[in-house]
C-alpha positions in Angstrom: -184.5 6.0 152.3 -187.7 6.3 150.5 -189.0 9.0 148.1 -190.7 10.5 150.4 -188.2 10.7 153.0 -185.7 12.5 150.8 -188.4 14.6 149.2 -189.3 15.6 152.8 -185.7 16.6 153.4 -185.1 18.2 149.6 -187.7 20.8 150.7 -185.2 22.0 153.5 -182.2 22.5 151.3 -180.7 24.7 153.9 -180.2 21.8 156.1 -178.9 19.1 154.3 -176.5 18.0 152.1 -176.6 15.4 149.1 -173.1 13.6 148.1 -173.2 11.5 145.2 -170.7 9.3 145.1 -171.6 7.9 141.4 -168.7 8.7 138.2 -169.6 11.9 136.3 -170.9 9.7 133.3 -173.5 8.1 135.2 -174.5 11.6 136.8 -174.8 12.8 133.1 -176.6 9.7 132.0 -179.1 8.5 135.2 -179.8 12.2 135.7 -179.3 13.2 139.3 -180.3 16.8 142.0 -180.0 20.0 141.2 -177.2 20.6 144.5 -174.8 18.2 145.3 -170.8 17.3 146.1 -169.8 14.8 143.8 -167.0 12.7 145.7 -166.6 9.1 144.2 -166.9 6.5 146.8 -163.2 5.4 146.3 -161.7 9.2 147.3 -164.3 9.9 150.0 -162.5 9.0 152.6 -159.6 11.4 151.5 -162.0 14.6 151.1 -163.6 14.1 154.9 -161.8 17.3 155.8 -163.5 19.5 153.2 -167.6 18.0 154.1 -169.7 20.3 155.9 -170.5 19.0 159.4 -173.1 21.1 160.2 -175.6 19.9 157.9 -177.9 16.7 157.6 -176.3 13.9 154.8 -177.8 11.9 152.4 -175.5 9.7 149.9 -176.6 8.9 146.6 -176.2 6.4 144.0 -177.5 4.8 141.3 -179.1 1.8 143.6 -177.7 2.7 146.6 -175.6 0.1 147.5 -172.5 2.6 147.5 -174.6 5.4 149.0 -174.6 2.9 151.9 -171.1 2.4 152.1 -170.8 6.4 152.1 -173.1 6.6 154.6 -171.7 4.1 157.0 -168.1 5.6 156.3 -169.6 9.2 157.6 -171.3 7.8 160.5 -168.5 6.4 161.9 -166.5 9.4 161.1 -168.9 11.7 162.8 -171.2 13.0 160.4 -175.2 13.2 161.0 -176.3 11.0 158.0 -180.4 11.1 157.4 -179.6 8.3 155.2 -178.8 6.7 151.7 -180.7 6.7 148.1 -180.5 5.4 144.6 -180.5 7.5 142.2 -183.0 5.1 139.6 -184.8 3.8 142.4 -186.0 7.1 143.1 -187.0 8.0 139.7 -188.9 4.6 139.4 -190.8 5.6 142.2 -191.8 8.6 140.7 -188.9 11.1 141.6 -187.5 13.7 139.5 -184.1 13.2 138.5 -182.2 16.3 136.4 -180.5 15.3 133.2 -177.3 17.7 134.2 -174.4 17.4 131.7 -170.8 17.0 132.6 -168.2 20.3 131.9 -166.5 20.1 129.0 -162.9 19.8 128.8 -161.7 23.9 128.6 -159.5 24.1 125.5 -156.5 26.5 125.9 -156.5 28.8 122.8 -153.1 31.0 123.2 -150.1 29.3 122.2 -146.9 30.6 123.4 -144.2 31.3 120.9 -140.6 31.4 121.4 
């Protein structure tokens, strides 16, 4: 899918939805969209169940060699897929990716004493 493609369907956000199947730490360190699901390729075909269905797909990542695995996956489980992108490819067309850090770890505070 071409920048232009996606750009034309990031401007209905309504209508679509973006999964990135790429770790956390390449998220955090490629840069990626402000909205997404972040399912890793490997557990994508476990969380089927919880992806909306009534939306438009595109699969992300960083070249999009497993965004095109994700997207043949959903299309033959049913899922309208616009297509696949990668993540750098993207940007080095000109694309704007969002530097968007990973959560840190919470840190539990109270101790329990016996």
């Amino acid at each position: 899918m071409s920048r232009a493609e996606l750009d034309a369907l990031l401007a209905h956000p309504d209508q679509i939805l973006l999964i990135d199947v790429r770790r956390p730490d390449e998220i955090e360190s490629i840069g990626g969209f402000a909205v997404y699901l972040n399912v890793q390729i490997g557990d994508l075909m476990n969380q089927l169940a919880s992806i909306q269905r009534d939306r438009t797909i595109i699969t992300i990542s960083n070249h999009a060699a497993r965004a095109g695995i994700a997207a043949d996956l959903l299309t033959a489980n049913g899922f309208h897929v616009a297509g696949a992108v990668g993540a750098q490819l993207y940007e080095a067309d000109g694309g704007t990716l969002i530097k968007i850090a990973s959560p840190k770890p919470r840190v539990n505070t109270t101790t329990s004493a016996n």
